[in-house]
C-alpha positions as CSV (number, residue, x, y, z in Angstrom):
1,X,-21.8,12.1,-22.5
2,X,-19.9,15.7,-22.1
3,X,-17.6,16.2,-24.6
4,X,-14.4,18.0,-24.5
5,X,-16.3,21.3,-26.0
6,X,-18.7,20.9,-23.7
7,X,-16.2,21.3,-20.5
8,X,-15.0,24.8,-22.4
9,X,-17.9,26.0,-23.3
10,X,-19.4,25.4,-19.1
11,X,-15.9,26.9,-17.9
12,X,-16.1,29.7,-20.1
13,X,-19.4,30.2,-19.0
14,X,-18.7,30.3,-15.4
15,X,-15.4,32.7,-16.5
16,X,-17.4,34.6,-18.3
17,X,-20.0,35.8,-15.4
18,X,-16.9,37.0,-13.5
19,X,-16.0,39.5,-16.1
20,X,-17.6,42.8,-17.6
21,X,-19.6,42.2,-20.6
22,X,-18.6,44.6,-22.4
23,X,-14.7,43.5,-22.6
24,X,-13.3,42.5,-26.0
25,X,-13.3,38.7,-26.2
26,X,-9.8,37.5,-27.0
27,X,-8.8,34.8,-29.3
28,X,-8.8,31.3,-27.8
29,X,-9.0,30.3,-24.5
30,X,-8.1,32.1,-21.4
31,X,-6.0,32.0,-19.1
32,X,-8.9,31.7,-16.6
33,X,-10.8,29.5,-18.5
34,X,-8.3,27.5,-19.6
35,X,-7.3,26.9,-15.6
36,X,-11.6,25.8,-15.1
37,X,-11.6,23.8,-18.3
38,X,-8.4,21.8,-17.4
39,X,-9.3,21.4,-13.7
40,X,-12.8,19.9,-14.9
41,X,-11.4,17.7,-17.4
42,X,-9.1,16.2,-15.0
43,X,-11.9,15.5,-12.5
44,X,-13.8,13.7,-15.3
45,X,-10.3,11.5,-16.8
46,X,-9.4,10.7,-12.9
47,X,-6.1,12.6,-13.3
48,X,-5.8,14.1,-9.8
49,X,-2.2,14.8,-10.1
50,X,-2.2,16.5,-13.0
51,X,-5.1,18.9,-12.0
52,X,-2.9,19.4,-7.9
53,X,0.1,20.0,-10.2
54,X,-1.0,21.7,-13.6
55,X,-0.2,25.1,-12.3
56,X,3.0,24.7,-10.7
57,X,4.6,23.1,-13.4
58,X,3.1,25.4,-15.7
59,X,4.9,28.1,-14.3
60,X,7.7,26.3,-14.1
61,X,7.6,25.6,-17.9
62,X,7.1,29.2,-18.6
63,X,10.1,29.9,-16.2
64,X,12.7,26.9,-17.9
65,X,11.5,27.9,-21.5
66,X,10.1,24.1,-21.8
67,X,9.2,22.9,-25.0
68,X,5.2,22.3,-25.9
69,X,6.7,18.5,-25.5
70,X,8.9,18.8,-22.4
71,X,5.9,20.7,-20.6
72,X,3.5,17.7,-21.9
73,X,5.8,15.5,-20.5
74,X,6.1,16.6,-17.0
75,X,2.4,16.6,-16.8
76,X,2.2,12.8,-17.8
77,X,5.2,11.9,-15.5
78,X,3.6,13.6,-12.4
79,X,0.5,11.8,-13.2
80,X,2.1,8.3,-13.6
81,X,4.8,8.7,-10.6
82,X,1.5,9.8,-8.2
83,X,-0.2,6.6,-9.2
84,X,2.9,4.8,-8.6
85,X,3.1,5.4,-5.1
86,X,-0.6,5.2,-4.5
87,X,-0.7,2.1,-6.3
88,X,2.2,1.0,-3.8
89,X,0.5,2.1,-0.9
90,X,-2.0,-0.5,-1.6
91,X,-0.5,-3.2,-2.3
92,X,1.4,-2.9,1.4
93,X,-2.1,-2.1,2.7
94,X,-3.5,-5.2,0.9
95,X,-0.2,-7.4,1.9
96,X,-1.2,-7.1,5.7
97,X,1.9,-6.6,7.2
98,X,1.4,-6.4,11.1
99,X,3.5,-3.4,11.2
100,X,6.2,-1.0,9.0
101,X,9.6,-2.6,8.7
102,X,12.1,-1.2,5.9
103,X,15.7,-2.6,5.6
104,X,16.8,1.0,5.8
105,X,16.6,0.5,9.6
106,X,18.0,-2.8,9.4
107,X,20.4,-3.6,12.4
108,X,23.2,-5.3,10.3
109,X,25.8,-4.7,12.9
110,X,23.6,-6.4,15.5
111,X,22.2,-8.9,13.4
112,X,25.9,-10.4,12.3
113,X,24.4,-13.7,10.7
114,X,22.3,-11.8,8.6
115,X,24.6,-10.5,5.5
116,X,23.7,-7.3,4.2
117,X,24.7,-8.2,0.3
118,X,22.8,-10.8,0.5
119,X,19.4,-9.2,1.9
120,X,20.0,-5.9,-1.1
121,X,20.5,-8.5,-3.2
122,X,16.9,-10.4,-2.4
123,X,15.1,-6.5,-2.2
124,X,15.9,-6.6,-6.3
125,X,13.1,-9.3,-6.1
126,X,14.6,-11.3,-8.9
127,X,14.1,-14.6,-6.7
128,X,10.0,-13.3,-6.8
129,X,10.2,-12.9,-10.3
130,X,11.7,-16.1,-11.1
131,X,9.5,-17.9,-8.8
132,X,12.5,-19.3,-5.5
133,X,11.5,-19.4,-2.3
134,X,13.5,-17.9,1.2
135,X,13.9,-19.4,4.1
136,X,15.2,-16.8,6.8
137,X,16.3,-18.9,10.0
138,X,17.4,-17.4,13.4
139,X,17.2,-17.6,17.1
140,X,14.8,-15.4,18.4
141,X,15.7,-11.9,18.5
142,X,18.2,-12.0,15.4
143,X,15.8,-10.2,13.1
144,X,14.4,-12.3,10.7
145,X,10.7,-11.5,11.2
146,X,12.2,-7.8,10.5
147,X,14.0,-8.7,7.3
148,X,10.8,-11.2,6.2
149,X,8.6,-7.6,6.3
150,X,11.0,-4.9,4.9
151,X,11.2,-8.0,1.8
152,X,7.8,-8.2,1.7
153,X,7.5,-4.5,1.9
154,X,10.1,-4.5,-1.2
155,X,8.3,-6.8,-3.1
156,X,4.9,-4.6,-2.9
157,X,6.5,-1.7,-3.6
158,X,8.0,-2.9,-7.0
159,X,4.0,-4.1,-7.9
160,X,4.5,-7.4,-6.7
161,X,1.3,-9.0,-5.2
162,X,1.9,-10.0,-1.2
163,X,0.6,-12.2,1.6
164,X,2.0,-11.4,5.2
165,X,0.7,-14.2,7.2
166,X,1.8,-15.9,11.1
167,X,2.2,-19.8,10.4
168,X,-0.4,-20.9,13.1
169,X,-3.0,-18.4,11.5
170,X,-2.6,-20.1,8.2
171,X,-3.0,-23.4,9.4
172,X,-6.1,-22.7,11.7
173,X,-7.8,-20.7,8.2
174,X,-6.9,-23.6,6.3
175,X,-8.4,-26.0,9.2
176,X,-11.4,-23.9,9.4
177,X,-11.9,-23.9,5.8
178,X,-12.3,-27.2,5.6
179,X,-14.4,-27.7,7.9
180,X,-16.8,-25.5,5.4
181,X,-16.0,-27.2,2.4
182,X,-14.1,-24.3,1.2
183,X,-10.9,-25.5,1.3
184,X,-9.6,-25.4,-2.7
185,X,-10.6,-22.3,-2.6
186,X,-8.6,-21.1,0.3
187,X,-5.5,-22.7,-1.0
188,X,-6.2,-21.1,-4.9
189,X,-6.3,-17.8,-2.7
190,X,-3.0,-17.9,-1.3
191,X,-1.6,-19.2,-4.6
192,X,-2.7,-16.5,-6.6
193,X,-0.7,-13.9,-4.9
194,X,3.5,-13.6,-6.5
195,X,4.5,-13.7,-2.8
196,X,3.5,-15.3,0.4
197,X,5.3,-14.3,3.2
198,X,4.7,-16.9,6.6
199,X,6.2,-15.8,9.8
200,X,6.7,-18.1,12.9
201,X,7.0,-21.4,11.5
202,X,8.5,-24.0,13.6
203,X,7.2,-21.7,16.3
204,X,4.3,-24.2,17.4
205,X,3.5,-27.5,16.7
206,X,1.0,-28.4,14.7
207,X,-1.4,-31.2,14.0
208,X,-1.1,-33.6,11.0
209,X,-4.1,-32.5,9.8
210,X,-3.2,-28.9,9.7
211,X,0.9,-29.9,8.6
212,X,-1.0,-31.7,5.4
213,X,-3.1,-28.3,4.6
214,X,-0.1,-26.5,5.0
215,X,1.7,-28.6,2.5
216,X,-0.5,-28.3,0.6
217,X,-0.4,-24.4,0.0
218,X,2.8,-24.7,-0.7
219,X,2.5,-27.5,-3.3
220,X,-0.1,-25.4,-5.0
221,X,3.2,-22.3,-4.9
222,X,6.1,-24.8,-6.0
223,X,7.7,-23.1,-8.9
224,X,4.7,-21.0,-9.4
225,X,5.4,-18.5,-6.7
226,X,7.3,-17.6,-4.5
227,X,6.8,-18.4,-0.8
228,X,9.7,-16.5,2.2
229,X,8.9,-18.1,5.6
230,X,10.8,-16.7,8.4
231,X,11.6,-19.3,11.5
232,X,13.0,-19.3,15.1
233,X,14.0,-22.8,14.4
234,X,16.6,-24.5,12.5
235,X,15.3,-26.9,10.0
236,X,16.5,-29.9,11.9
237,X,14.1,-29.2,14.7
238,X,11.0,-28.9,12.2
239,X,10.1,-32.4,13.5
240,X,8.4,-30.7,16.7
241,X,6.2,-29.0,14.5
242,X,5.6,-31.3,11.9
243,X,5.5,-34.6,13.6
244,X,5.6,-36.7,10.5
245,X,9.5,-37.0,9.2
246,X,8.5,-37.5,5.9
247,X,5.8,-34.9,6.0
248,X,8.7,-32.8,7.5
249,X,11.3,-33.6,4.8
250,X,8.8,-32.5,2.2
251,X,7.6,-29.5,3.3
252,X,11.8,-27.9,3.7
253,X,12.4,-29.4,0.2
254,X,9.6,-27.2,-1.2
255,X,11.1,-24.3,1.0
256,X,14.3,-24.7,-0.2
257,X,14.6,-26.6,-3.5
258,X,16.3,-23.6,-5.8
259,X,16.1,-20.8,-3.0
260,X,18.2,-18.9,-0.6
261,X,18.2,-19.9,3.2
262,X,20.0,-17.3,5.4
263,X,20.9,-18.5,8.9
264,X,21.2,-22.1,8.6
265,X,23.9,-24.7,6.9
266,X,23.4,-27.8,4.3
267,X,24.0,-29.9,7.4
268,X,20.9,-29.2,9.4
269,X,18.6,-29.4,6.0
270,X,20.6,-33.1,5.4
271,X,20.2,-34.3,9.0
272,X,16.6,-33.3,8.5
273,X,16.4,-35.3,5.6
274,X,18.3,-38.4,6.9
275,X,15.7,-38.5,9.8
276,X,12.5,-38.5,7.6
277,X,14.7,-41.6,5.6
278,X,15.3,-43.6,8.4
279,X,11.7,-44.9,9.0
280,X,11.4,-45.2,4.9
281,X,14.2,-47.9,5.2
282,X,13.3,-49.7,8.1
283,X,9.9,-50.3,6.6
């Protein structure tokens, strides 16, 4: 294992063959070998920022009079605002979002159903952290697959794990899965992450089969995680997607039970609900 002497003594080695032999040696380290000995140690701690940004802020310290402390501090600060960002840059990579949508070119003005305090109000990502879902309901056109993204986007960039996923792909992994046997898993999968976000439902309709899987992701989510859908179709015409009322009715009251709907009114989720009632009382 090379040691911290070990990384002077090679970049003073290396310094030292640039030099005339028959120069004084000074006391300590360098200026050149310092520069070798710090860019050498970075490479072997992973601190890549540090050892892009060593020199500039060096001079700058030198320049501002900084403190042994203050200088020490900048170093550690460019270091952990670099991994930051990479670390952010990830976890949007990872989230799978089909392409880059940011509320800061958000249509508000065209999109008058949508309320902007609301939508800054959801990119705090308090309603991720205590576990709500978000139901974002419009006709097509009025931006809610937009706002669904930039959220999602949000949430990623604050270190939240994200799922971008269309409603029909879901379903037909989550089919296909159990046709393999591998169907838990799937669902443990898309309950691990702090956010899934599923575009387009209401968009098709599905089979029971597929409606039951579905529920069952978000059973596996309920007050665990968070789950944002974003729809083209009000709640009350769910039941062309999911044929079963009652399987209906279940499925928007774990989409809505302590959330934030955008879009939509109480009465469509009560119709909804009265609909999925009605068989339960006749029987």
């Amino acid at each position: 294992m090379t040691s911290c002497s070990d990384i002077v003594a090679s970049a003073a080695e290396t310094t030292e063959r640039e030099r005339h032999s028959d120069l004084p040696r000074q006391r300590g380290l360098t200026e050149q070998v310092a520069d070798a000995a710090i860019d050498t140690a970075c490479r072997m701690l992973r601190l890549p920022s540090i050892r892009n940004e060593f020199a500039e802020i060096a001079d700058r310290a030198v320049k501002d009079q900084m403190t042994y402390r203050g200088f020490f501090a900048e170093l550690l600060m460019a270091e952990c605002d670099d991994r930051a960002r990479r670390r952010s840059e990830r976890q949007i990579k990872a989230a799978g979002f089909p392409r880059e949508k940011s509320l800061r070119t958000f249509d508000f003005d065209a999109n008058p159903n949508i309320d902007p305090a609301t939508i800054h109000t959801l990119a705090s990502c308090e309603w991720i952290k205590k576990s709500q879902p978000l139901c974002l309901i419009g006709d097509s056109g009025t931006g809610e697959s937009h706002t669904l993204i930039a959220l999602g986007t949000e949430a990623a960039m604050k270190g939240y794990r994200v799922r971008y996923t269309l409603a029909t792909k879901l379903v037909n992994e989550l089919v296909e899965a159990a046709d393999e046997k591998q169907v838990n898993k799937t669902i443990a999968r898309y309950g691990r992450v702090d956010l899934l976000c599923i575009d387009e439902l209401g968009y098709m309709e599905l089979d029971r089969h597929g409606a039951e899987l579905l529920f069952q992701v978000l059973t596996e989510r309920e007050e665990r995680n968070s789950v944002a859908i974003a729809s083209n179709e009000s709640f009350g015409g769910w039941t062309k997607t999911f044929t079963d009322p009652r399987l209906c009715a279940a499925i928007v009251d774990r989409l809505t039970f302590n959330g934030t709907m955008t879009g939509t009114d109480s009465y469509r989720l009560a119709s909804t609900r009265a609909r999925a009632e009605a068989p339960a009382k006749a029987g």
